[in-house]
C-alpha positions in Angstrom: 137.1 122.9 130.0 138.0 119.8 132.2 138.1 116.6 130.6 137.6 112.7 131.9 141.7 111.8 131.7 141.5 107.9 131.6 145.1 107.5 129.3 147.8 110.7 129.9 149.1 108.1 132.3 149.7 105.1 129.7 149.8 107.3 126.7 153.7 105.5 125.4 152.0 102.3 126.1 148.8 103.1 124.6 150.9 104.1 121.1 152.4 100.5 121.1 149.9 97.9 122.5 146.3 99.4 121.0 145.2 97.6 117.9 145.2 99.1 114.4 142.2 100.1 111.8 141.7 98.1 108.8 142.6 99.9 105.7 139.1 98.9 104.2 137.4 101.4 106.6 138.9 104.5 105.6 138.6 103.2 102.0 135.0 103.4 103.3 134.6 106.6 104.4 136.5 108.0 101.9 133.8 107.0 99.5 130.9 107.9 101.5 132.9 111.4 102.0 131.5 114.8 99.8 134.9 115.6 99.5 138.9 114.3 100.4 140.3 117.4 101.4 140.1 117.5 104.9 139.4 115.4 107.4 138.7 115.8 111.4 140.1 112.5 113.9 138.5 113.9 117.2 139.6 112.1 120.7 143.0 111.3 118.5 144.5 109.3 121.2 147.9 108.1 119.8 147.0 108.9 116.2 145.9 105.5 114.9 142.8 106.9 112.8 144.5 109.7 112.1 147.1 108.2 110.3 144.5 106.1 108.4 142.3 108.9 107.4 145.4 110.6 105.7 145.8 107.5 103.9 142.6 109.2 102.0 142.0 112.4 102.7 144.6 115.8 101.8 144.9 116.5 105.5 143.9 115.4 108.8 143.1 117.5 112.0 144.1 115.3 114.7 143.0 116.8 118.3 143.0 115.1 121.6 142.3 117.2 125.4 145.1 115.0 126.6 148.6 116.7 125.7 150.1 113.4 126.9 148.2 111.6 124.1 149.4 114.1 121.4 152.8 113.9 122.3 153.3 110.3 121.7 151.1 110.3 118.8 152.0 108.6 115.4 153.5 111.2 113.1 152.9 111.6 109.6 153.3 114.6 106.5 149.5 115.3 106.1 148.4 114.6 109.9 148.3 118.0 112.2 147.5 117.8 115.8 146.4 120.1 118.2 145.4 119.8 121.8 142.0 120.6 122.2 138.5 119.2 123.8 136.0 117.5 121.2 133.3 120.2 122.1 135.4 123.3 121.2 138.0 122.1 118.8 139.0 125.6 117.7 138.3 124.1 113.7 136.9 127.1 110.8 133.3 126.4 110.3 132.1 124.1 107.4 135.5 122.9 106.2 135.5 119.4 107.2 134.6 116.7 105.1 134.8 113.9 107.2 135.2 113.7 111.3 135.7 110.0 112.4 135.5 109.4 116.0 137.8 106.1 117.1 137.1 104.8 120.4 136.3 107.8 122.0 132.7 108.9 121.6 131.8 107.7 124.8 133.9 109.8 127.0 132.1 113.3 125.2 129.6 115.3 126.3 127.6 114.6 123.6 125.4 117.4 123.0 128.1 119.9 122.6 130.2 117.8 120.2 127.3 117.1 118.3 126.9 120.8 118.1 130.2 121.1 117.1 130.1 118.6 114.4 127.1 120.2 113.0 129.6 124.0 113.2 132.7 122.6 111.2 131.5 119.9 108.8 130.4 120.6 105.0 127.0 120.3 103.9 126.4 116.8 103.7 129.4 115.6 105.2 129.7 112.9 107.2 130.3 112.3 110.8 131.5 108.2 111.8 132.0 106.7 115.2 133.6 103.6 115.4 133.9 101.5 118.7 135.0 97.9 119.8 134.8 96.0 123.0 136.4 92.7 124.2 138.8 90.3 121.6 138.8 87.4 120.3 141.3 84.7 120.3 140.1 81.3 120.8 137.6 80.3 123.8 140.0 79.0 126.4 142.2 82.5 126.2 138.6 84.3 125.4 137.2 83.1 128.8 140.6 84.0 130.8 140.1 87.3 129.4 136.2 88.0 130.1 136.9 87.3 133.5 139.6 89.4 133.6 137.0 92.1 132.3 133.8 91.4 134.2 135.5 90.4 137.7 138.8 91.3 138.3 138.7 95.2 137.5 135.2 95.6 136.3 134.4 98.1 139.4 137.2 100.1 138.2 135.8 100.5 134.8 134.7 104.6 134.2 130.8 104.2 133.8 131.6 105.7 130.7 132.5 102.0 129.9 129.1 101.0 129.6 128.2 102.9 126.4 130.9 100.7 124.7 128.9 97.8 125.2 125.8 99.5 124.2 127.1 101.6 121.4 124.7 100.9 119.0 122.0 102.4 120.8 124.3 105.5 121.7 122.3 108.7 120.9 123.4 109.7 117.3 121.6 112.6 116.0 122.5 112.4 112.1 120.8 110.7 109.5 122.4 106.8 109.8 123.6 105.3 106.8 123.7 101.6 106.8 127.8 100.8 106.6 129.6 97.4 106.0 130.7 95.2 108.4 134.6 95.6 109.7 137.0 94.0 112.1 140.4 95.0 113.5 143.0 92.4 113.3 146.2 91.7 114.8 148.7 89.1 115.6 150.1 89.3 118.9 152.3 87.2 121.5 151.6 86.8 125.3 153.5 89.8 126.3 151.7 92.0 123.5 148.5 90.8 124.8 149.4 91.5 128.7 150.4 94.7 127.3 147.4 95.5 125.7 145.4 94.5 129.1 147.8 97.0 131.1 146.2 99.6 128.7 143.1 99.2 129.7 142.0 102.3 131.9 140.5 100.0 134.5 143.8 98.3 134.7 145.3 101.6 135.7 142.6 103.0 138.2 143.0 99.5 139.9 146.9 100.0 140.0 146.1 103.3 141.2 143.6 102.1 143.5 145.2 99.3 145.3 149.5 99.0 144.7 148.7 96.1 142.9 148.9 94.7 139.6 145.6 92.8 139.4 147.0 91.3 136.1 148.9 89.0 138.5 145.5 87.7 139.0 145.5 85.9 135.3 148.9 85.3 134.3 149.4 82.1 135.0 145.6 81.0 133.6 146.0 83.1 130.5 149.9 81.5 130.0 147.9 77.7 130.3 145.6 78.7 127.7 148.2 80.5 125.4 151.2 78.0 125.3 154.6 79.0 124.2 154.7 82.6 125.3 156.4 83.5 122.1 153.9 81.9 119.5 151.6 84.4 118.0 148.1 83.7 117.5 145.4 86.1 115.3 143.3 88.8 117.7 140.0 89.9 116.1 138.1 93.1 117.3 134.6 93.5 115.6 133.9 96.7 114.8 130.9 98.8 115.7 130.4 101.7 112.9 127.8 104.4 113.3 127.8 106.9 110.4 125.6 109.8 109.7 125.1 112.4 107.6 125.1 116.6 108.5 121.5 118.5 108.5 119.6 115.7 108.5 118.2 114.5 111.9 117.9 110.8 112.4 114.2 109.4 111.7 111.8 109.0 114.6 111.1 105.1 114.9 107.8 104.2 113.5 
């Protein structure tokens, strides 16, 4: 099966500039969880989640359709991964506890992973999706970066891109629990934060696209509004967490 490929090409970068999960949030699902014993990080990327989940659970599948992705993934003693598309992970049936999804729920055909999900989790184990959209710094960098977003290379966003924003209102066919409120947080410098930017997977259809590095386009606003290049300054990401339970279909609205 072909899959949307929006990251093989950054995949080094990816591992070094993409924020981290609070530990708080695998504490989480590790509580909500039937069992610790094995978990599922599906659309892996560079192993972030994965890493985190074996923080709490015995051992983590890790599997990402990008072999790119896998290779430069984060290692660690209880995390295996595998190449292999969401929809037909190759995973036994009912063995998995929990299968967190980190950023990458949009870019499945969703059907057939739920169906999946339904094949290899537990009875009443739980499937989460977690997703986050556009930082926050302060306003005056916040506002450099927005238009970096929603001008500059917004046309070379995948439409995919859109469910982000609306991810609370993805279709999720599980029985929603009602889960705490998390952030990601980080402190960066300039070049971090330019890094992070040349992750995005607009940035690189736009290089791709045109020759050019639209980042050129906001350096100099986004070096006014940050000061000393070197100073580091606190990044938040709130986090959008959707988490269901297996067998039990989410309630029609009344």
């Amino acid at each position: 099966m072909s899959f949307k490929d929006h990251f093989s090409r950054q995949a080094a970068d990816y591992a070094i500039f993409r924020p981290g999960y609070p530990r708080e949030l695998f504490d989480y699902l590790g509580s909500i969880a039937p069992g610790r014993q094995l978990a599922w990080d599906c659309g892996t990327g560079n192993g972030q989640a994965a890493v985190g989940l074996a923080s709490v659970f015995d051992r983590v599948i890790a599997t990402d359709a990008s072999e790119n992705q896998i290779a430069n993934a984060e290692q660690h003693v209880r995390v295996e991964y595998h190449v292999a598309p969401a929809e037909n992970s190759g995973i036994e049936s009912e063995t998995i506890d929990m299968i967190m999804v980190a950023q990458a729920l949009h870019w499945f055909d969703l059907d057939r992973f739920y169906a999946e999900a339904q094949r290899v989790l537990k009875p009443n184990a739980v499937l989460a999706a977690s997703a986050y959209n556009l930082l926050q710094i302060e306003p005056a960098i916040d506002e450099v970066v927005n238009r970096y977003y929603y001008e500059v290379v917004e046309s070379f966003w995948p439409p995919e891109r859109k469910l982000v924003e609306g991810f609370a209102d993805l279709p999720f066919s599980f029985h929603e629990l009602d889960p705490p409120k998390f952030e990601m947080r980080a402190s960066w410098n300039l070049d971090h934060l330019a890094g992070y930017l040349r992750t995005w997977s607009s940035t690189q259809r736009f290089i791709a696209a045109t020759g050019r590095d639209p980042l050129k386009e906001i350096m100099d606003e986004l070096r006014v509004a940050w000061g000393a290049p070197e100073q580091t300054r606190k990044v938040i990401w709130p986090v959008v967490l959707r988490v269901g339970l297996k067998g039990m279909p989410k309630p029609p609205m009344e």
